[in-house]
BAMARLO-659467 format. One line per 8 residues: number of its first residue (from 1); their letters; for each residue x negated, y, z of C-alpha. Coordinates in nm, 2 decimals. Layout:
<atoms>
NUM = A = X/Y/Z ~ ...
</atoms>
This chain:
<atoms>
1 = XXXXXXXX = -4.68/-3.14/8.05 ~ -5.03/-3.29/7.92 ~ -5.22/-3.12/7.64 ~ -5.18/-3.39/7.44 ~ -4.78/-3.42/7.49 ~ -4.73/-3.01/7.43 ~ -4.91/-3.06/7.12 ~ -4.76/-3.34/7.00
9 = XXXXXXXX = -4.41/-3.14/7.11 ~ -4.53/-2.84/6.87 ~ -4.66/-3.07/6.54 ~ -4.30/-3.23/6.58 ~ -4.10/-2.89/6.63 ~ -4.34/-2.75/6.32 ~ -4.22/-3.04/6.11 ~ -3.85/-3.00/6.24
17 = XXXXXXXX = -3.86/-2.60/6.16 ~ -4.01/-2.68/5.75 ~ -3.70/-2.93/5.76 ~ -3.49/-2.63/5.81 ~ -3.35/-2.89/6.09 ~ -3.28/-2.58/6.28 ~ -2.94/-2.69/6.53 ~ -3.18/-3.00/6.65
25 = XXXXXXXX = -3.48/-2.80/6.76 ~ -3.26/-2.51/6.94 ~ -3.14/-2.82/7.11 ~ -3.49/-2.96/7.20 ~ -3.73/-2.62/7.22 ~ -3.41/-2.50/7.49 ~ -3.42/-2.78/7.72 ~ -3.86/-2.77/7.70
33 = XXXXXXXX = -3.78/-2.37/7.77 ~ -3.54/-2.46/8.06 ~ -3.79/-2.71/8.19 ~ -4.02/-2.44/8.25 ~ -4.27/-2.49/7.96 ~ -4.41/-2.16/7.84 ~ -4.63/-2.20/7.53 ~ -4.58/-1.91/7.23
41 = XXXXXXXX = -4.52/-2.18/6.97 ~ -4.21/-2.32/7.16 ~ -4.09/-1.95/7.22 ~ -4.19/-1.85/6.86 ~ -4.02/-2.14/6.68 ~ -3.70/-2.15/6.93 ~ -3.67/-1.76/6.87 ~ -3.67/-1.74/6.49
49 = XXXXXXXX = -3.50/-2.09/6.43 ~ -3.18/-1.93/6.64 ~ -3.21/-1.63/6.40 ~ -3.19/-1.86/6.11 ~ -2.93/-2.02/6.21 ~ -2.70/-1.79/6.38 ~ -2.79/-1.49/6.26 ~ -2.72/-1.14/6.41
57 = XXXXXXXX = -2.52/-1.29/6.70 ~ -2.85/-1.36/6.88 ~ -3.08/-1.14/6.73 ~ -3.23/-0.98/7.08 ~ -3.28/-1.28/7.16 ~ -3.50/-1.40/6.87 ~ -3.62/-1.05/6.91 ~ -3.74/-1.09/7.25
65 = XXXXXXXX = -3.89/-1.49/7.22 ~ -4.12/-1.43/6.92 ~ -4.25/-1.09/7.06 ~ -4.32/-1.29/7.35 ~ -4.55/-1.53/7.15 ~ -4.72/-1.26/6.98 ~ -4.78/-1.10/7.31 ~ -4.95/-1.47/7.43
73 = XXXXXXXX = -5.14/-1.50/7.10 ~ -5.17/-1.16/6.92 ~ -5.41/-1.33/6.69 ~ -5.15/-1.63/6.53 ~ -5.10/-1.49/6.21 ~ -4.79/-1.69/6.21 ~ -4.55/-1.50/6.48 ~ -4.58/-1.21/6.27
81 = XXXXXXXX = -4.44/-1.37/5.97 ~ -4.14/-1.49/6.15 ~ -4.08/-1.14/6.33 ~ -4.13/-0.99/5.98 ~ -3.84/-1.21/5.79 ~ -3.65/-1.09/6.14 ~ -3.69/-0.74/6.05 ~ -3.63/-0.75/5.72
89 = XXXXXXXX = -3.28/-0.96/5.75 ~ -3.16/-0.67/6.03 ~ -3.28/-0.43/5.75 ~ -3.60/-0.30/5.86 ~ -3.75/-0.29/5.57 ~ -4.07/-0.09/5.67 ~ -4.13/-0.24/5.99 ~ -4.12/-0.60/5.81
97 = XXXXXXXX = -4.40/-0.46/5.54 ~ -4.64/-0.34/5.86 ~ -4.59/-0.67/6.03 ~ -4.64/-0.88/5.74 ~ -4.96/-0.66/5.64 ~ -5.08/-0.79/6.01 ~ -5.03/-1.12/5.91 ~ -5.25/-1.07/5.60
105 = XXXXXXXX = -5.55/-0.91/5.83 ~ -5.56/-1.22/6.07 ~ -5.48/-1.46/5.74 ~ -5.59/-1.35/5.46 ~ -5.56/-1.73/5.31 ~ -5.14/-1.66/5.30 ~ -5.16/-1.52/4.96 ~ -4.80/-1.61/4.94
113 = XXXXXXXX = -4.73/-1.30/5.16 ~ -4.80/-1.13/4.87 ~ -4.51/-1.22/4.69 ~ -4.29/-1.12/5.02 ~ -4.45/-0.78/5.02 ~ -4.36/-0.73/4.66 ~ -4.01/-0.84/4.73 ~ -3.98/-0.62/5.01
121 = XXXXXXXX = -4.13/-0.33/4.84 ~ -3.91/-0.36/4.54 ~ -3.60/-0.28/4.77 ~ -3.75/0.04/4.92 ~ -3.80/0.13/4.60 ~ -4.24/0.11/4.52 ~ -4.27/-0.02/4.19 ~ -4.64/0.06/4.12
129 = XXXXXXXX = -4.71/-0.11/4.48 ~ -4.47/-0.43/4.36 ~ -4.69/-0.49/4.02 ~ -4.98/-0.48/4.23 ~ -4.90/-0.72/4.49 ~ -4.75/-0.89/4.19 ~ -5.01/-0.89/3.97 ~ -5.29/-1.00/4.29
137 = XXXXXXXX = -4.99/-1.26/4.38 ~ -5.05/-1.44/4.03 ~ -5.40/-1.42/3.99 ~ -5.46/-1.57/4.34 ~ -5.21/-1.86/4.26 ~ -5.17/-1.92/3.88 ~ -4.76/-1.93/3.99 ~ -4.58/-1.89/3.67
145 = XXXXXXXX = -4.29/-1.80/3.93 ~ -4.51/-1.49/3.95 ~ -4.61/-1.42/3.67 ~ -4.29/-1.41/3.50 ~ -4.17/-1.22/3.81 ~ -4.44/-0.99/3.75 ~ -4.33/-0.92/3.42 ~ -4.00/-0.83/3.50
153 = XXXXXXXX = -4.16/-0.53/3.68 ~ -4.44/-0.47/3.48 ~ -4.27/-0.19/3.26 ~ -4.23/0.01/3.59 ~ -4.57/0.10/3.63 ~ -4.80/0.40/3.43 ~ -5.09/0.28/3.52 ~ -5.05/-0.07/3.34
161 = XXXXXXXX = -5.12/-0.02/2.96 ~ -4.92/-0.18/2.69 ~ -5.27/-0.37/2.63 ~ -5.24/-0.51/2.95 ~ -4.90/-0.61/2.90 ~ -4.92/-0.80/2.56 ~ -5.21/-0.96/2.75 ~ -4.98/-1.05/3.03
169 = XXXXXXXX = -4.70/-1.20/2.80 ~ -4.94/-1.42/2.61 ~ -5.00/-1.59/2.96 ~ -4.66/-1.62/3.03 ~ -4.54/-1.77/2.66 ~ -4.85/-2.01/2.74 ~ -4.70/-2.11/3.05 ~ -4.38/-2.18/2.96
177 = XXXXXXXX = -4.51/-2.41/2.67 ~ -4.74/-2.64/2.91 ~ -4.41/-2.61/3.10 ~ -4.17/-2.76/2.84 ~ -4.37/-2.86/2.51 ~ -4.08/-2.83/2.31 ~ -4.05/-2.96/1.97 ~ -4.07/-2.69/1.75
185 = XXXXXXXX = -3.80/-2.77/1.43 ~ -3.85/-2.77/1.13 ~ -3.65/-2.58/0.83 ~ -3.63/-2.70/0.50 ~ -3.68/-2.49/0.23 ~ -3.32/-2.43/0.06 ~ -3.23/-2.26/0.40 ~ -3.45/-1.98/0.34
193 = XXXXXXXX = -3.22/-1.80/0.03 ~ -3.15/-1.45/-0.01 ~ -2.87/-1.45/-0.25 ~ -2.69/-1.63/0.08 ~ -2.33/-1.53/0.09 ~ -2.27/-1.54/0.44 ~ -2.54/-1.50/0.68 ~ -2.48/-1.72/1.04
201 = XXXXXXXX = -2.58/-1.48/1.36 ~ -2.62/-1.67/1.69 ~ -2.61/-1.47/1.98 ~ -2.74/-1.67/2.32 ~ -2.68/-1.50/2.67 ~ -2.82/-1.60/2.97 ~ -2.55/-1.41/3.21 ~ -2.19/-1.47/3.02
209 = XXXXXXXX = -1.99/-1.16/2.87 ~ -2.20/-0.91/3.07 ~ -2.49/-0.94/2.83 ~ -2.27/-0.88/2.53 ~ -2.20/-0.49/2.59 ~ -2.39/-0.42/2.30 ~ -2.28/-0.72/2.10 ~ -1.93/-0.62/2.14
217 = XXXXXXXX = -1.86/-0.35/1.84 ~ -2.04/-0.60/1.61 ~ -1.81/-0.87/1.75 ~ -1.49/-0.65/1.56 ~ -1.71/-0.42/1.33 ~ -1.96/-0.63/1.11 ~ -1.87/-0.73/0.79 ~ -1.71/-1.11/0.83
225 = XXXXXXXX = -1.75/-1.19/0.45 ~ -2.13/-1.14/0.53 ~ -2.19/-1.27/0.89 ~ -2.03/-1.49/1.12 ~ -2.06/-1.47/1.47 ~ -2.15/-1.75/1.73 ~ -2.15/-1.70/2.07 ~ -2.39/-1.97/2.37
233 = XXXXXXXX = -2.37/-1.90/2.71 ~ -2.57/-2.02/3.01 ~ -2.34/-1.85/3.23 ~ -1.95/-1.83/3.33 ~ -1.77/-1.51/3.13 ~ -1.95/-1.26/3.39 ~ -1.75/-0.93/3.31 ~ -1.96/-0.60/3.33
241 = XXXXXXXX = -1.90/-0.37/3.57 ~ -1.66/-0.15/3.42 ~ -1.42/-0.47/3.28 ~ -1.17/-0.56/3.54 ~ -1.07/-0.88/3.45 ~ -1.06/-1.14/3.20 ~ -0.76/-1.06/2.99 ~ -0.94/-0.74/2.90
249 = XXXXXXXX = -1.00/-0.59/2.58 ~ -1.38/-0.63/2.62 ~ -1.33/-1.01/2.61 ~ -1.07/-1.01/2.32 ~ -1.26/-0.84/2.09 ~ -1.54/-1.07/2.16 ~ -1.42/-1.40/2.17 ~ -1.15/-1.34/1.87
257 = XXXXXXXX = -1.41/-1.19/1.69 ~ -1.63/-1.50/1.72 ~ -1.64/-1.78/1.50 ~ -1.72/-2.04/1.79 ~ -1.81/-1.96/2.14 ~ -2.03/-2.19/2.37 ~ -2.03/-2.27/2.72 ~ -2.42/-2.37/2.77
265 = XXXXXXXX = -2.43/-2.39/3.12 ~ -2.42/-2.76/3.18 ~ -2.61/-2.89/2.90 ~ -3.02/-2.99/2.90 ~ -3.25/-2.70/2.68 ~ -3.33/-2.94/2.42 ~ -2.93/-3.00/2.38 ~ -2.88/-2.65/2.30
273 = XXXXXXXX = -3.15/-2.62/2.07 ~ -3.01/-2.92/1.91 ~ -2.64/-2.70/1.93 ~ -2.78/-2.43/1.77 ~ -3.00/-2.63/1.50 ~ -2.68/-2.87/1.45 ~ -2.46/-2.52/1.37 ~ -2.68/-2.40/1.13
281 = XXXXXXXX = -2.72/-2.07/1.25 ~ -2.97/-1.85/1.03 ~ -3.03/-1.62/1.29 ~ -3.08/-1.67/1.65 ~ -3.11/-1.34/1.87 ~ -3.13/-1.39/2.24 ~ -2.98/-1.10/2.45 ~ -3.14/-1.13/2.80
289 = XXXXXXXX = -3.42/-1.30/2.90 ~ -3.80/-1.32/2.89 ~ -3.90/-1.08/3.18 ~ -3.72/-1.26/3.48 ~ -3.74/-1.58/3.65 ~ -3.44/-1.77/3.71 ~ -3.30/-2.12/3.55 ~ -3.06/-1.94/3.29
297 = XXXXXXXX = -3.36/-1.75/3.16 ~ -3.56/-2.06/3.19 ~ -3.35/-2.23/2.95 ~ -3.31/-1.98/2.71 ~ -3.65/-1.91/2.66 ~ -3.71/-2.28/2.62 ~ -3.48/-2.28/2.36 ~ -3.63/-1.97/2.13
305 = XXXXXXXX = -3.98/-2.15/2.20 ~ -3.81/-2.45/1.99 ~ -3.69/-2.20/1.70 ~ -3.37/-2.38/1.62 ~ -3.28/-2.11/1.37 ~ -3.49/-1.96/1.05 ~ -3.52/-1.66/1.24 ~ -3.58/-1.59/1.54
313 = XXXXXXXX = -3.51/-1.26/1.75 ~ -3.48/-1.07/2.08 ~ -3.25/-0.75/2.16 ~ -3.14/-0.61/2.46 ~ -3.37/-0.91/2.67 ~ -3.69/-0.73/2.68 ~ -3.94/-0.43/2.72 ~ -4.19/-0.54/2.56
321 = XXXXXXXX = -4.34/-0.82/2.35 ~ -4.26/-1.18/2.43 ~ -4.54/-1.29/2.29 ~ -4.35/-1.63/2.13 ~ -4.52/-1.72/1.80 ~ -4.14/-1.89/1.75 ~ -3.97/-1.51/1.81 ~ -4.04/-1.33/1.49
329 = XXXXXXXX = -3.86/-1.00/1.52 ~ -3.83/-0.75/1.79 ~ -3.48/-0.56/1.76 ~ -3.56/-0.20/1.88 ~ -3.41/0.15/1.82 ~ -3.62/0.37/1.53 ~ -3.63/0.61/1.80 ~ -3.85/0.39/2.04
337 = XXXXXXXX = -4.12/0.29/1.84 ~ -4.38/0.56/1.78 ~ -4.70/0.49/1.52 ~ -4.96/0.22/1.68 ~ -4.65/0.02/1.92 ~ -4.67/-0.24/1.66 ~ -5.05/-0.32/1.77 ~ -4.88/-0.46/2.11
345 = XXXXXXXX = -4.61/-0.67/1.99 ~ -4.65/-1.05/1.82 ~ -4.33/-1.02/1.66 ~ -4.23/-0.78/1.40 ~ -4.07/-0.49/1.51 ~ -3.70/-0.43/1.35 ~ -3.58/-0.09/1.36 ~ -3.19/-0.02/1.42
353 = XXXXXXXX = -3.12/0.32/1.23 ~ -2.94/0.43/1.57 ~ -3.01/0.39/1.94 ~ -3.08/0.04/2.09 ~ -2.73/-0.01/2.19 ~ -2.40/0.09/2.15 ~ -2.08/0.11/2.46 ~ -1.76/0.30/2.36
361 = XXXXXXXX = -1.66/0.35/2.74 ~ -1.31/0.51/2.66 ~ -1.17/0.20/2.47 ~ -1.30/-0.06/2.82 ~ -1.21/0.18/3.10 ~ -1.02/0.50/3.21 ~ -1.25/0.75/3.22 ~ -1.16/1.08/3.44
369 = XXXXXXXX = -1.14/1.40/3.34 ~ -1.46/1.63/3.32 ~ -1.45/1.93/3.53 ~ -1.65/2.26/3.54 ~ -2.00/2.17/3.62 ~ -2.06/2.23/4.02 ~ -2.31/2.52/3.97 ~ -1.95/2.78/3.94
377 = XXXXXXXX = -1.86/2.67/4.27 ~ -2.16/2.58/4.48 ~ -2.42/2.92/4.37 ~ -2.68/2.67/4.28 ~ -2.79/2.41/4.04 ~ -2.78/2.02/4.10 ~ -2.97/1.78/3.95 ~ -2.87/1.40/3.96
385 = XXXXXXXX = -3.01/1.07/3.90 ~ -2.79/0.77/3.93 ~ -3.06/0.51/3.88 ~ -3.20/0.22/4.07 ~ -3.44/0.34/4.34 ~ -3.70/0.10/4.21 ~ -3.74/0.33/3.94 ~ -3.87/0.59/4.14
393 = XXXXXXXX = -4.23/0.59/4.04 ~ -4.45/0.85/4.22 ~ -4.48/1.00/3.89 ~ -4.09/1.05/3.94 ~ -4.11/1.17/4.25 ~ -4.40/1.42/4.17 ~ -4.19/1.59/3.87 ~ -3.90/1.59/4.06
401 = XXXXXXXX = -4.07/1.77/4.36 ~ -4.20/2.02/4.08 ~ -3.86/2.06/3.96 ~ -3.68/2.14/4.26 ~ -3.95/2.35/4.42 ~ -3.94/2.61/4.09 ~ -3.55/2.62/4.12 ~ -3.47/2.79/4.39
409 = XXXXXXXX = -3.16/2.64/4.60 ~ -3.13/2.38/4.39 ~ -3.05/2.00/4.50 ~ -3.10/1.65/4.38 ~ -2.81/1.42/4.39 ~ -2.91/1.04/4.39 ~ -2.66/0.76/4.41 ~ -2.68/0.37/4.39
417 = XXXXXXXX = -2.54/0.12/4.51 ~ -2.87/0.05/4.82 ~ -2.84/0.40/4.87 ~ -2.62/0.34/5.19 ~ -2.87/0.11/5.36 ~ -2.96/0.37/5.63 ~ -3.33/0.24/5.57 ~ -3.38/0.29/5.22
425 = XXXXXXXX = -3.20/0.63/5.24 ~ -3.46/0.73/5.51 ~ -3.75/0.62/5.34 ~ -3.66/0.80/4.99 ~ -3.63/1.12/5.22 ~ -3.94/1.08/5.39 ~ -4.11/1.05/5.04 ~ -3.94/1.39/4.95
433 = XXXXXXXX = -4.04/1.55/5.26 ~ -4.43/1.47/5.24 ~ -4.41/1.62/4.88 ~ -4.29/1.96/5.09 ~ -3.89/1.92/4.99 ~ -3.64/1.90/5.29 ~ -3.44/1.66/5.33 ~ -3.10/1.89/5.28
441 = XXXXXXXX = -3.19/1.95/4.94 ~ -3.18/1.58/4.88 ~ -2.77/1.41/4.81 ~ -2.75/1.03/4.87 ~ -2.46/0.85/4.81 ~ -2.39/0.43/4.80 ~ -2.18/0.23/4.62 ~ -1.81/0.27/4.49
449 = XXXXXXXX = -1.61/0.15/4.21 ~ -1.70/0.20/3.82 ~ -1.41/0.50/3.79 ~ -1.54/0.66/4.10 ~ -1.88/0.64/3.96 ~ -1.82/0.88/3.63 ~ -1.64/1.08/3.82 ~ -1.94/1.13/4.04
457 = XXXXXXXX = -2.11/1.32/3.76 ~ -1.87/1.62/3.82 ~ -2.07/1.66/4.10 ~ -2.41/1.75/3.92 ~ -2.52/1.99/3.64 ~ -2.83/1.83/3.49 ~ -2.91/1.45/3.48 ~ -3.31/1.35/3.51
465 = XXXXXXXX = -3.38/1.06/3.37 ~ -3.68/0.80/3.49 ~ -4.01/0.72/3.33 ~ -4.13/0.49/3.26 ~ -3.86/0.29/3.31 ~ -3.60/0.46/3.14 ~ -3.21/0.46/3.17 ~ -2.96/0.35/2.87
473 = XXXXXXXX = -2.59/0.30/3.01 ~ -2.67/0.57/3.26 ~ -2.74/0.78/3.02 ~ -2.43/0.68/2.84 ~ -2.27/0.75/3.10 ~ -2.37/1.09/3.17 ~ -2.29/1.18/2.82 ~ -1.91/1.10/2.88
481 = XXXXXXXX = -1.87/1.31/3.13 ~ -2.06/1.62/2.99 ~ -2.38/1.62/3.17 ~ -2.70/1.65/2.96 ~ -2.97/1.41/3.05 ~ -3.37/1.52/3.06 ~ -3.53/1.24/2.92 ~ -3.95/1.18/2.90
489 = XXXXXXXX = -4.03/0.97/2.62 ~ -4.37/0.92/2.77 ~ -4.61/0.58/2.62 ~ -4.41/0.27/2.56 ~ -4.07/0.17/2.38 ~ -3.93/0.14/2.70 ~ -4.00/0.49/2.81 ~ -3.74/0.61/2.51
497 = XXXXXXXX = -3.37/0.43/2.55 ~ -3.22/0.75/2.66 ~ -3.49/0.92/2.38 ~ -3.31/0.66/2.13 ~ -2.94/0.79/2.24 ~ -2.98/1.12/2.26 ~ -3.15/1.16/1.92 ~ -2.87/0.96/1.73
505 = XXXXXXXX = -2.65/1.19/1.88 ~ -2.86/1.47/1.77 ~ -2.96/1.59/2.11 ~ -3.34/1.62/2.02 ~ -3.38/1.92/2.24 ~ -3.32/1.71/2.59 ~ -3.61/1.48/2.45 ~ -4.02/1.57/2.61
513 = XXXXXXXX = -4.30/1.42/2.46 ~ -4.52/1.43/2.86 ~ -4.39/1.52/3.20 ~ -4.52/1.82/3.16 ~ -4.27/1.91/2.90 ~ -3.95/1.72/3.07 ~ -4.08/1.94/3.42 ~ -4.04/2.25/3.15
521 = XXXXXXXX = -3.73/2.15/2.98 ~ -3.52/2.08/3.37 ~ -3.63/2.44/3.44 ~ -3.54/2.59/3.14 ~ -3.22/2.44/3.12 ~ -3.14/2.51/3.49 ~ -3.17/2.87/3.40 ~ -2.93/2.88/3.10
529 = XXXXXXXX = -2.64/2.82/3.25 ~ -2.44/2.90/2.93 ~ -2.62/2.54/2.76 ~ -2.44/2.38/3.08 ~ -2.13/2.52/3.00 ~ -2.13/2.40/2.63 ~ -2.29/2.01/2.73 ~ -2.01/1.99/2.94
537 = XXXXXXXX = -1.75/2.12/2.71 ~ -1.84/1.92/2.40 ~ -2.08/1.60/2.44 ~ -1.80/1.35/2.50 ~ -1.66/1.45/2.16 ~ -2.03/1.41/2.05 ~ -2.07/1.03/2.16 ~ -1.72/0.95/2.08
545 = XXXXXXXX = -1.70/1.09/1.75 ~ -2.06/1.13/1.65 ~ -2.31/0.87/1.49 ~ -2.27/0.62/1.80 ~ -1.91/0.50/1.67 ~ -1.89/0.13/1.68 ~ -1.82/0.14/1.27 ~ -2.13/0.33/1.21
553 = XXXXXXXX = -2.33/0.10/1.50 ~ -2.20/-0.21/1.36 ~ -2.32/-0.11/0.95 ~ -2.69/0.00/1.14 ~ -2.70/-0.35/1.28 ~ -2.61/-0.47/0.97 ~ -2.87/-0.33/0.79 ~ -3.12/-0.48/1.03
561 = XXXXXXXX = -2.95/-0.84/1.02 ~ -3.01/-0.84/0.61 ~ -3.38/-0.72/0.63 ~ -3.47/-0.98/0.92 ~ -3.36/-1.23/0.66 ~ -3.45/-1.10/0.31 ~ -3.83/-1.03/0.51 ~ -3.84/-1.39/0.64
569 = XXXXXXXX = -3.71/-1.55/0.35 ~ -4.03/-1.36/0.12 ~ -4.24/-1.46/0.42 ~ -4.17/-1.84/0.36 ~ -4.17/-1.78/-0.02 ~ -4.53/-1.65/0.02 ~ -4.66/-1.94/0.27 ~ -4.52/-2.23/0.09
</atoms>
């Protein structure tokens, strides 16, 4: 074939592989092959395109055509991005990272890769290396797909001040308003009265039922002479988790407990503005949203931007400040806010007299019975962490490490649901090991169903929490099933939602200001085994019966729902 004719063979099987026509060019790049054409574009293309399209069944063969290119043309920057999204769909996650790093040295112009990197990162578990790449991803491109991506991570890295992040969200709220320019509604002046009877509360999820957890024991608890409830979703009625089905009691006492409840999901932004404007609703608090990029967020955020309601708020959706001008209250436990966090928030923050949220687990699911902690049986102590690997910063890591290596014999459970890829499993344990700890100190274990979940705490004597990133219905459900949980309260707000539980329960003690302290505290504990014995015997009656009852929740929320209001309503006074 003629110079001319192979080129204008690979142009047309370039544009044929960007049209994702992938059946067409097998076709056409297999007869070429046949034909006796040997060019590394035609072997490249062929090879990955039959990946794409038939997946595993042919995988050494994709495997052995693009390694073939590369072999040709080690320098096309190209053939290593293909064998890189091969290696990361057969689940070879580290591999795909080195070869898409090689594509980076030959290319550096592929700043999208980037953004692949970050992804692929984010499942091994590397969040100060996924800000990064996030963070150089955004700058590079202006994306506001990665900048909002960005911010979804943000919260996992140290090293990124709370300065830095209220500098980050003012970005974001900017580009989201180029994005939609929403009208921004007015309210007239009779709506802002505090001798109001009854007070309308609009809750808007972006994910169905699942993001009402919290929302739940207000749902059947607050005072219905005071406030009534509306319910918008963007999404089908998602369960969580630990809710079986849709006849359960999780959705009875919501959507009885409602006084209208609205399926969002096929309606334009503006349209559920104009819903929630139309309603009347007096206070509008969105429950998820603001730090992740996908259309139900989208939407939601587009709507707070238009402030259909008087007041505007966010609970349960963020870490950190959305930096709306149109969001004037950030919903927060007391316990989470420390003096000078108000500096790096737009919004005022308002304090719940309790922790951040609120899940009675007995009255949604059967819980198993707690059993004498494993230490009695096995001679030594085990730790446990049941959180997403992604939380694993190297500060983790490094106190853990510290931990284990002062308590002799002791082991660190760790289960999640990723924990059964074989490749993330390997690289957690190759993390351990070049911190000094063997590998048969470390316990991995995958996925499983909610029930066999709790009862997977029997299995440990001391929980560690993560920082800064910190865990709230893991810590919940430690408490359950009588396992004390070692929280580090660290710099942010979002370092302290186990900090926020713990202390409304009264558990102060299993609170550290550093990870210094929270290194400290694990050894400590590990050596009183008689304060293991007693967490185990008696915190379940402490979060069932203590301060974190839905009645006492629901008055603490209550509390907060009348001072966003009276505040606002002074605010306006004052202005106008």
């Amino acid at each position: 074939m003629q110079t001319a004719d192979l080129q204008k063979l690979i142009d047309t099987a370039k544009t044929m592989y960007n049209q994702r026509s992938y059946a067409e060019l097998i076709a056409i790049l297999n007869e070429k092959i046949n034909e006796g054409i040997n060019d590394p574009w035609i072997f490249a293309l062929f090879g990955h395109s039959l990946f794409l399209l038939k997946g595993a069944e042919f995988v050494d063969i994709s495997i052995k055509c693009i390694e073939q290119a590369i072999q040709a043309d080690p320098e096309q920057a190209e053939f290593y991005v293909m064998y890189a999204n091969l290696l990361k769909n057969c689940g070879y996650l580290v591999e795909s990272i080195n070869f898409l790093l090689k594509a980076l040295e030959l290319n550096p112009k592929l700043t999208a890769l980037n953004y692949e990197l970050a992804i692929l990162n984010i499942h091994l578990g590397q969040p100060e290396i996924v800000s990064k790449l996030l963070l150089k991803t955004y700058q590079e491109t202006n994306s506001v797909i990665y900048l909002a991506t960005l911010m979804q991570y943000i919260y996992y890295d140290l090293a990124i001040s709370q300065k830095e992040i209220l500098k980050y969200s003012k970005e974001l709220y900017k580009a989201y308003f180029n994005r939609y320019q929403p009208k921004i509604y007015d309210h007239d002046s009779n709506r802002f009265d505090t001798k109001k009877q009854i007070l309308k509360i609009g809750f808007f999820s972006a994910h169905g039922l699942s993001d009402w957890a919290g929302v739940r024991c207000l749902c059947k608890f607050l005072d219905k002479s005071r406030f009534e409830i509306f319910g918008y979703s963007m999404a089908s009625d998602k369960l969580p988790e630990y809710c079986n089905d849709t006849t359960s009691t999780y959705v009875q006492d919501i959507k009885s407990n409602v006084v209208a409840w609205h399926d969002c999901s096929q309606l334009a932004i503006k349209d559920i503005a104009e819903k929630v404007y139309q309603d009347q609703i007096d206070i509008f608090i969105d429950l998820a949203g603001f730090s992740a990029y996908d259309p139900n967020v989208e939407a939601m955020v587009g709507v707070a931007a238009r402030k259909p309601a008087p007041v505007v708020a966010t609970w349960l959706s963020s870490n950190g400040t959305t930096a709306f001008p149109s969001v004037d209250y950030f919903i927060t436990s007391k316990h989470q806010v420390f003096p000078g966090d108000q500096n790096y928030f737009t919004e005022t923050i308002a304090t719940i007299d309790n922790a951040l949220f609120q899940v009675q687990l007995e009255e949604v699911m059967k819980l198993p019975p707690i059993k004498d902690p494993p230490y009695k049986t096995n001679g030594y102590i085990t730790f446990g962490s049941f959180h997403r690997h992604i939380k694993f910063t190297n500060n983790v890591y490094q106190a853990w490490v510290k931990i284990l290596k002062a308590v002799p014999g002791s082991k660190l459970m760790l289960k999640y649901a990723l924990l059964d890829n074989l490749k993330i499993s390997e690289y957690i344990l190759s993390r351990f090991k070049l911190l000094g700890i063997d590998e048969s100190r470390i316990i991995m274990e995958g996925p499983c169903s909610k029930y066999d979940f709790q009862d997977a705490y029997n299995k440990i004597d001391i929980a560690l929490d993560t920082f800064p990133y910190s865990g709230g219905t893991t810590t919940i459900d430690s408490i359950y099933m009588g396992v004390p949980v070692i929280t580090n309260m660290a710099d942010r707000p979002s370092s302290r939602v186990a900090a926020a539980i713990l202390k409304t329960l009264g558990l102060d003690d299993l609170c550290c200001l550093d990870e210094k302290s929270y290194i400290a505290k694990a050894i400590e504990l590990a050596a009183d085994t008689s304060k293991i014995d007693f967490y185990r015997n008696n915190l379940r009656d402490i979060i069932s019966k203590g301060k974190m009852r839905p009645e006492d929740y629901a008055r603490a929320f209550a509390d907060v729902l009348n001072y966003m209001w009276e505040n606002s309503c002074l605010k306006f006074r004052k202005q106008n």
